[in-house]
C-alpha positions in Angstrom: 8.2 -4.8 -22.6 6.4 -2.2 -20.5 4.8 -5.0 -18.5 8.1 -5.7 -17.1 8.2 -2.5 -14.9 5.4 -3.7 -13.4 5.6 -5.6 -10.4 2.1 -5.9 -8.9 -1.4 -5.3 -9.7 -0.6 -2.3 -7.6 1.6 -0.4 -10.4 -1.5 -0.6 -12.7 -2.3 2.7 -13.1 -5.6 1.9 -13.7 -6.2 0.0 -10.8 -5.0 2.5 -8.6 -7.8 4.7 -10.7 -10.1 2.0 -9.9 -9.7 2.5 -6.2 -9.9 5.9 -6.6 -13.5 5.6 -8.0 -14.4 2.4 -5.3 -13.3 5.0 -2.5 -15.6 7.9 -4.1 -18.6 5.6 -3.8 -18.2 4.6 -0.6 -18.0 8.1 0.2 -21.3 9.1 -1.7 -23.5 6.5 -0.1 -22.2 7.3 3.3 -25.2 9.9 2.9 -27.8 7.5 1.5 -30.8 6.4 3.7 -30.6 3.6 6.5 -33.0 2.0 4.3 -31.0 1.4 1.4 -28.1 -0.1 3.4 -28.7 -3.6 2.0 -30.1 -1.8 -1.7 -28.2 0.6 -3.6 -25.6 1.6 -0.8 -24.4 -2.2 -1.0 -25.0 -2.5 -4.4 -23.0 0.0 -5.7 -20.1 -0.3 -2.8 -19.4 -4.0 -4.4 -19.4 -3.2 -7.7 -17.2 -0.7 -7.1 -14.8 -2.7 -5.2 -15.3 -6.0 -7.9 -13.7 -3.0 -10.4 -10.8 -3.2 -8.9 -10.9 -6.9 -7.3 -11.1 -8.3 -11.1 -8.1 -6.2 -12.2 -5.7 -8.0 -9.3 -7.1 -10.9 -9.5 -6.3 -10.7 -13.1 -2.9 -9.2 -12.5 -2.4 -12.9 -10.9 -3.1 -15.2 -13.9 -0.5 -16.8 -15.7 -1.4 -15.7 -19.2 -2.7 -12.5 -21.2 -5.4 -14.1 -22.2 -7.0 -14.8 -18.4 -6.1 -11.1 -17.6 -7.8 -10.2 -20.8 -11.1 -12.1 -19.4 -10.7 -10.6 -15.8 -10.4 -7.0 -17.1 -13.6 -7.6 -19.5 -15.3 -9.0 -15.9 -14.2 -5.0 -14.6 -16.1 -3.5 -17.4 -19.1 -5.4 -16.5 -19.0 -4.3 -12.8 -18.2 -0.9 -14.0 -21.2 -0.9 -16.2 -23.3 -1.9 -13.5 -21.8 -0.1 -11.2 -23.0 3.1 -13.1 -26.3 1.7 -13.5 -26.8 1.9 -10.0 -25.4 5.5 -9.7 -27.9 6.6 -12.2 -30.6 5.1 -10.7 -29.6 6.7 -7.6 -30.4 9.9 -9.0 -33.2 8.8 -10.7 -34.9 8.4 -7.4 -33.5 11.3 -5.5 -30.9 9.5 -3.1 -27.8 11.5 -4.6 -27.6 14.5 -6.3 -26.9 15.4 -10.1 -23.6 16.7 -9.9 -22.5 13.5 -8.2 -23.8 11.5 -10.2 -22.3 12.9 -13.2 -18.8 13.7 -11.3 -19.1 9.1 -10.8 -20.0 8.9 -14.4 -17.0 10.8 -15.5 -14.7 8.7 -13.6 -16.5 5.2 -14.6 -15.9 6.8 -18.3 -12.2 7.5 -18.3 -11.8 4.0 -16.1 -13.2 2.3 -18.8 -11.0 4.0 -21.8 -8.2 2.7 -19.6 -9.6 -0.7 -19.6 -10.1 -0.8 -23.2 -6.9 0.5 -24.1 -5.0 -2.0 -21.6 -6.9 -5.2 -23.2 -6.4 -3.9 -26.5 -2.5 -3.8 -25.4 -3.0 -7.2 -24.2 -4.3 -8.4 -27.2 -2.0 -6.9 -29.3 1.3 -8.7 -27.3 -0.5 -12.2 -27.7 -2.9 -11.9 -30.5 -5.4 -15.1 -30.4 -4.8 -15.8 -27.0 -7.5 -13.7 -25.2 -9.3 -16.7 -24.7 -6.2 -19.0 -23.9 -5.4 -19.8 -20.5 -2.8 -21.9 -21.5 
């Protein structure tokens, strides 16, 4: 029922959050040392980006139960994604108040991730493992 107002991956309000948070980290580590351009600067920048690129790709599957798999593939690239963010702080390469501003938008992206595969699951209960 409310699916049907969506027409693309794009109308997911949480992937547009998604790139929201991708876009912020790309931003942070535009400051982080040449050094780490192939460490944490490219670490975090893909998991960022694999938040979103799981949710569309996702999107795309035929059946509840696929999306419900690509979205759980999000929360394991946002986990790691704010792994990296706190170990960027850890060692000094970005500040506190960034790192915590990141957190706070990896923890409300991830409420909306478990609420949408919770809404998933409840349309088609049992087939969250189904593809088909």
């Amino acid at each position: 029922m409310g699916r049907s107002a969506i027409n693309s991956y794009r109308d997911l309000k949480v992937w547009q959050d998604a790139m929201v948070l991708a876009e912020a980290c790309y931003e942070q580590t535009r400051t982080f040392p040449r050094e780490e351009m192939f460490g944490l600067t490219s670490q975090i920048r893909r998991a960022a980006a694999s938040v979103a690129a799981n949710i569309a790709e996702g999107h795309g599957r035929e059946t509840s139960g696929s999306f419900v798999q690509f979205l759980r593939m999000s929360q394991g690239s946002l986990k790691e994604l704010e792994t990296h963010v706190i170990l960027s702080g850890r060692v000094g390469i970005l500040a506190w108040d960034k790192v915590d501003r990141l957190l706070e938008r990896s923890d409300e992206l991830g409420k909306m991730l478990r609420a949408l595969i919770r809404s998933l699951q409840t349309i088609r209960p049992g087939r969250e493992g189904s593809d088909q």
